[in-house]
N, C-alpha and C positions, 0 to 999 in steps of 0.2 A: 617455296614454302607451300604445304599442300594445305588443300580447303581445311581437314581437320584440325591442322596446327593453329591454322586464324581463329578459329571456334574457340580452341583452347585460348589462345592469346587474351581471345576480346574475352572472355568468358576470367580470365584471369585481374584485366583491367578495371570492367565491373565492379570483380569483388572490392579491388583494392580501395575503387574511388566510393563504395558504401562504405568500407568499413573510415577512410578519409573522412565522411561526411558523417557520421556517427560519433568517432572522437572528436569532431569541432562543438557539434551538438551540444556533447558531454561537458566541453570545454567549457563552451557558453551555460550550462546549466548549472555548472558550481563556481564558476564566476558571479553570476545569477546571487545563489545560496548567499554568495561571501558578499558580497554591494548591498541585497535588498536586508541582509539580517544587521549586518553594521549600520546603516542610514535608513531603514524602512521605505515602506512604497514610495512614497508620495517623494523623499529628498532624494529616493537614486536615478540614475540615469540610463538611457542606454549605451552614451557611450563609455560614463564609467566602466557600465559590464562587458564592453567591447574591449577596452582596456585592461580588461583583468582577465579577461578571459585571450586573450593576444592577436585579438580579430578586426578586422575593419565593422564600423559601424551598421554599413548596407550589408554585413554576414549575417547580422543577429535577423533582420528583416526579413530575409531570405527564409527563417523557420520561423518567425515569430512575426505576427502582424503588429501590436505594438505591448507596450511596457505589462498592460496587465494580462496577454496572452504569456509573455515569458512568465512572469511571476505565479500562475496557474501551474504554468510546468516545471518550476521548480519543486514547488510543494508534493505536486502527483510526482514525479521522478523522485524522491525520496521517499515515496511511501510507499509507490508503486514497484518495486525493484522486481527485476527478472527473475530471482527464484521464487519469490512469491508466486508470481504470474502462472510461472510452473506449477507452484504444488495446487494451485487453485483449481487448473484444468484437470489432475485426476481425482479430485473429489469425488464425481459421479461413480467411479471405476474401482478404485485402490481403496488398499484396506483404510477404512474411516478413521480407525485409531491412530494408526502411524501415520496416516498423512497429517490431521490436526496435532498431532503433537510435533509435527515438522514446522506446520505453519504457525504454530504459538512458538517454538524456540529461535524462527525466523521472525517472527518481529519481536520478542525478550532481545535478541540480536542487538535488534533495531533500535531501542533506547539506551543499549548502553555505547551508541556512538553519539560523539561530544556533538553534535549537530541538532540532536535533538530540542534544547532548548530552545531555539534557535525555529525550529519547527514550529513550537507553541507561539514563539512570540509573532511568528509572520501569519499563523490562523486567526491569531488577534485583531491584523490591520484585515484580514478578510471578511471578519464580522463588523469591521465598524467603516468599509466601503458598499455600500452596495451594489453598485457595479460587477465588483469583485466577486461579491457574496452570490450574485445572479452566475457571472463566468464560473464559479467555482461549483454550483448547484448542476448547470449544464455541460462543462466537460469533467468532472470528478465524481460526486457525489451521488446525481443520476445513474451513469452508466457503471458506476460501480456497486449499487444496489440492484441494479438490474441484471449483472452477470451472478452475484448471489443467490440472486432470487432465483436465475436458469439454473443455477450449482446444485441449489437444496430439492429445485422440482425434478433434477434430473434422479438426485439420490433417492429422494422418493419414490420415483416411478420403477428402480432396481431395487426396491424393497429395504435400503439401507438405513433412510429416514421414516420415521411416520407421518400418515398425512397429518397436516396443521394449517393453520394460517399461512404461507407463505412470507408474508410482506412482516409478518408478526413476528416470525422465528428468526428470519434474516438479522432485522432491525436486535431484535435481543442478545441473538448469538454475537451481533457486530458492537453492540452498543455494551456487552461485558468486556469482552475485549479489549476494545477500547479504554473502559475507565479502568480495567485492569492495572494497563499500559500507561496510563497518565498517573496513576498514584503510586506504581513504586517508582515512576519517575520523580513524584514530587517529595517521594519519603529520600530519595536521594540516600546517600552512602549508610541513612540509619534504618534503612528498609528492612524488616526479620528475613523479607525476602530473598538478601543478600546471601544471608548465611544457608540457605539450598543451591546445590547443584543447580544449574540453568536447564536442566532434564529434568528434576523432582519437580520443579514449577509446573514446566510446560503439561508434566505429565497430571499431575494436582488439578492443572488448570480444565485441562482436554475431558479427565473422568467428570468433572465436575458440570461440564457444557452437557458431556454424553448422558451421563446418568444422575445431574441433581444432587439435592443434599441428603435424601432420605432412602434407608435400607430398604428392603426388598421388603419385609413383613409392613412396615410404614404404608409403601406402593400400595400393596393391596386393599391395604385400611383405608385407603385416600380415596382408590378407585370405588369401594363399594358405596364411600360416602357419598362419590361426586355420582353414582347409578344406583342408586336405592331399588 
């Protein structure tokens, strides 16, 4: 066997044993889901989630240092999903419109899978730990205001966005969103919102982020009052 074939080999074996150690991961993380949303933090186990998940005990260890480092990444692995992650990173670049109306019908997506529930009620034991609440501000909630905040200074500095606050625009653009996403969750199958296309939404949603509630003749009335 010549040098290039071993390169190829081991280059092949690699792949195999990440992609191995990616669906255990995975394994372990909606085992996670299914143990910590049936019995909440504090009654589940690790080995329960070893058990549901078809792994030895010292597996879960091996990625996760103890119960509330899993339970952290349960929540961010659901909310965090790879194509998000994607449409996030061409923000600065791609056209503004069609990327945010990708990433609004990518999480509209998102709550209409039955999990979601399930979501709400495990951010509930994260507000009433504070441990948790602390793990959960420094691997989630930090550096994912932080990648926002480089998102909007990037589209800024390419003329896309206007200057503003930063930390200001982030937090609002995040925090509609958000409560968007928790209330026609919570209006559940009698939402009006049901009865649009999951494209009329996103699209409703996206003008409305991009350009506010007020026509163009309004803007100008607004500006002279706000610069006398």
């Amino acid at each position: 066997m010549g040098n290039e074939q071993r390169v190829i080999n081991m280059k092949e074996k690699e792949t195999k044993r990440k992609l191995a150690v990616a669906r255990r991961e995975q394994a372990i993380l909606q085992a996670g889901m299914e143990i910590f949303s049936q019995k909440g933090f504090a009654a589940a186990t690790i080995p329960d989630i070893a058990r549901a998940a078809g792994v030895a005990v010292g597996t879960i260890y091996i990625y996760y240092p103890n119960k509330r480092e899993l339970f952290i990444a349960v929540i961010r692995n659901y909310i965090l999903n790879t194509s998000l992650l994607d449409l996030l990173k061409k923000v600065p670049e791609a056209n503004i419109a069609t990327t945010l109306t990708n990433i609004l019908i990518n999480r509209l997506d998102l709550i209409e899978n039955n999990q979601t529930s399930r979501i709400f009620s495990l951010m509930g034991e994260i507000m009433r730990d504070v441990e948790l609440k602390e793990l959960w501000k420094e691997q989630f909630l930090r550096p994912m205001m932080s990648m926002m905040e480089g998102i909007f200074e990037a589209a800024a500095d390419n003329g896309i966005y206007r200057r503003m606050e930063t930390a200001v625009a982030t937090r609002a653009i995040g925090g509609l969103i958000l409560g968007f996403l928790i209330l026609k969750s919570m209006e559940g199958d009698n939402s009006p919102l049901n009865r649009l296309p999951q494209e009329k939404v996103a699209d409703e949603l996206k003008n409305f982020i991009l350009h506010g509630v007020l026509n163009d003749a309004q803007k100008v009335g607004t500006r002279k009052e706000d610069n006398p």
